[in-house]
C-alpha positions as CSV (number, residue, x, y, z in Angstrom):
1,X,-33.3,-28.6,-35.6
2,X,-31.1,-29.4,-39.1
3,X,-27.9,-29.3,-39.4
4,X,-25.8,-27.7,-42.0
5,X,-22.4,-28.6,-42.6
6,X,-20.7,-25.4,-44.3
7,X,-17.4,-26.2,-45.9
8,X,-15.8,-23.0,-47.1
9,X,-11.6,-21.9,-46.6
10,X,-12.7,-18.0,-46.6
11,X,-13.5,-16.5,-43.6
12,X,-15.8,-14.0,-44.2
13,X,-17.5,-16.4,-46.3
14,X,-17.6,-19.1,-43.7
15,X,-19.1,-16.0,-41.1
16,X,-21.8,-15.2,-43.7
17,X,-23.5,-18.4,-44.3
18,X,-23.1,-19.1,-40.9
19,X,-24.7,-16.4,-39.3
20,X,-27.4,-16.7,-41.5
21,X,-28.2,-20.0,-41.5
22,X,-28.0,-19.9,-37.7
23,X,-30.0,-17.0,-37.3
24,X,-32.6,-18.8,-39.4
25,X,-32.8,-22.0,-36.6
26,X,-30.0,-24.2,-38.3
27,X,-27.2,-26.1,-36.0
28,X,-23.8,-25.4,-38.0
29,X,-20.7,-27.0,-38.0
30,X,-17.7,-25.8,-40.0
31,X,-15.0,-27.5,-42.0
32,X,-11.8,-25.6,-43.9
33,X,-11.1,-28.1,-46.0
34,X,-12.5,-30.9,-48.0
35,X,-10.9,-33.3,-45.9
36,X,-12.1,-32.4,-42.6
37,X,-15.3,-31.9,-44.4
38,X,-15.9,-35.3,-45.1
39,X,-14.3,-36.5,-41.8
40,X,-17.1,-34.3,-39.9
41,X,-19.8,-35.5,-42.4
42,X,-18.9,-39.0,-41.6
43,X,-19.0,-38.1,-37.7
44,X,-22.6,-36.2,-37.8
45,X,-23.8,-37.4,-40.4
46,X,-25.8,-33.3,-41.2
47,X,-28.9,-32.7,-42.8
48,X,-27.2,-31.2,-45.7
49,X,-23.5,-30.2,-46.5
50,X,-22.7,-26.8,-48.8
51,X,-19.7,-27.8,-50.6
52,X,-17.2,-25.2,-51.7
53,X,-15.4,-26.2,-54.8
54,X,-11.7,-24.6,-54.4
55,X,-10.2,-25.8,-51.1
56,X,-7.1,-25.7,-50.0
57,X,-6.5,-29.7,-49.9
58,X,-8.9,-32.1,-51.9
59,X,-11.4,-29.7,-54.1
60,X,-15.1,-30.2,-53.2
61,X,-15.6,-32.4,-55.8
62,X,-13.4,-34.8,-54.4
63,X,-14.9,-34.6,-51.0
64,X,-18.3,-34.7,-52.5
65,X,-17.4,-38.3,-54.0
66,X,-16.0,-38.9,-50.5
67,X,-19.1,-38.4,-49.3
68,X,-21.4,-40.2,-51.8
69,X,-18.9,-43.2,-51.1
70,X,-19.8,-44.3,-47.8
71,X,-23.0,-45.8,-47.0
72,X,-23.4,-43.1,-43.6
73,X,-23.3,-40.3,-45.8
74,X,-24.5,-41.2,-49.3
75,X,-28.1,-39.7,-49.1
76,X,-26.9,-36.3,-47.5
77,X,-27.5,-33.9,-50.2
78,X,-24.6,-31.8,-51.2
79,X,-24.9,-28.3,-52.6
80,X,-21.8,-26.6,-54.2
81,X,-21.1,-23.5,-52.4
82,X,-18.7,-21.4,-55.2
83,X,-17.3,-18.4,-56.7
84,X,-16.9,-20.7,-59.6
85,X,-19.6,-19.6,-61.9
86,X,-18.4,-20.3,-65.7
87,X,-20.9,-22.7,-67.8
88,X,-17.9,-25.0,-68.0
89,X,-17.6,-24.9,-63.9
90,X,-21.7,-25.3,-63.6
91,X,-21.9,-28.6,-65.7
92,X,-18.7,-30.0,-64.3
93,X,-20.4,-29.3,-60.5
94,X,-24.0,-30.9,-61.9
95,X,-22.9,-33.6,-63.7
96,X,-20.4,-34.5,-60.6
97,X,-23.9,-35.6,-58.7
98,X,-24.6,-31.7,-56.4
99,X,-28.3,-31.3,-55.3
100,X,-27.7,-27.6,-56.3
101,X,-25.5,-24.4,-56.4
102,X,-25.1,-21.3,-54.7
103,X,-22.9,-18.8,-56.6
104,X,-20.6,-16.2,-54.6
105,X,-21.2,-13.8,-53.7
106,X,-24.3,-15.1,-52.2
107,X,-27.9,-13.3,-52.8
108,X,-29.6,-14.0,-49.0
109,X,-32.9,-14.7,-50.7
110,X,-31.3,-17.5,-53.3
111,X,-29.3,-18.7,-50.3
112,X,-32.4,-19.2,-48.1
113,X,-34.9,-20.9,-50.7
114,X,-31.9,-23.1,-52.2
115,X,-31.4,-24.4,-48.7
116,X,-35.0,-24.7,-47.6
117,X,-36.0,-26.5,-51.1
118,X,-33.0,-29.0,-50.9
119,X,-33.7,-29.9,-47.4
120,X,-37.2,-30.4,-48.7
121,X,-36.6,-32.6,-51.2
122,X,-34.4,-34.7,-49.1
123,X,-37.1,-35.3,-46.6
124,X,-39.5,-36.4,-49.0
């Protein structure tokens, strides 16, 4: 069974991709903030992390490059998870290093196939 790390401050958000994802035959865990985020990444090391940008403490940026900076967690792709949709937003999450994006609100099919293609390509 994979695990999906969901890092997301809103809690109807945070309910959504969690019921989903588990009602699909993923193992969740859950993180508020980027700091606890990359603290349970180090600790479980997941199959795959969805990364909200705007967090309370560090952005998800931030814990992204926590995450790519130890050697436990560096291959575990990391897909942003945001409401922040603008072309500026988009480049600054791709060029940062992000496997992909999920815009909010989510689209259940997008969600689905953006999950099952990333954890895909990280098995291959």
């Amino acid at each position: 069974m994979k695990t999906i790390l969901i890092v997301e401050d809103n809690d109807k958000n945070m309910k959504l991709a969690r019921d989903v994802l588990q009602a699909k035959g993923y193992r969740t865990l859950e993180a508020v903030n980027g700091t606890d985020g990359v603290a349970l990444a180090l600790a479980h090391r997941p199959d795959l992390v969805l990364m909200d940008i705007q967090l309370p403490d560090i952005n998800g940026v931030e814990a992204f490059t926590h995450i790519r900076a130890h050697p436990e967690t560096a291959h575990i792709p990391v897909v942003a998870f945001t409401a922040s949709v603008t072309p500026m937003d988009r480049s600054r999450i791709t060029d940062a290093g992000f496997q992909g994006f999920i815009s909010k609100p989510i689209n259940l099919k997008e969600f689905l196939e953006t999950i099952r293609r990333t954890l895909e390509g990280a098995a291959s």
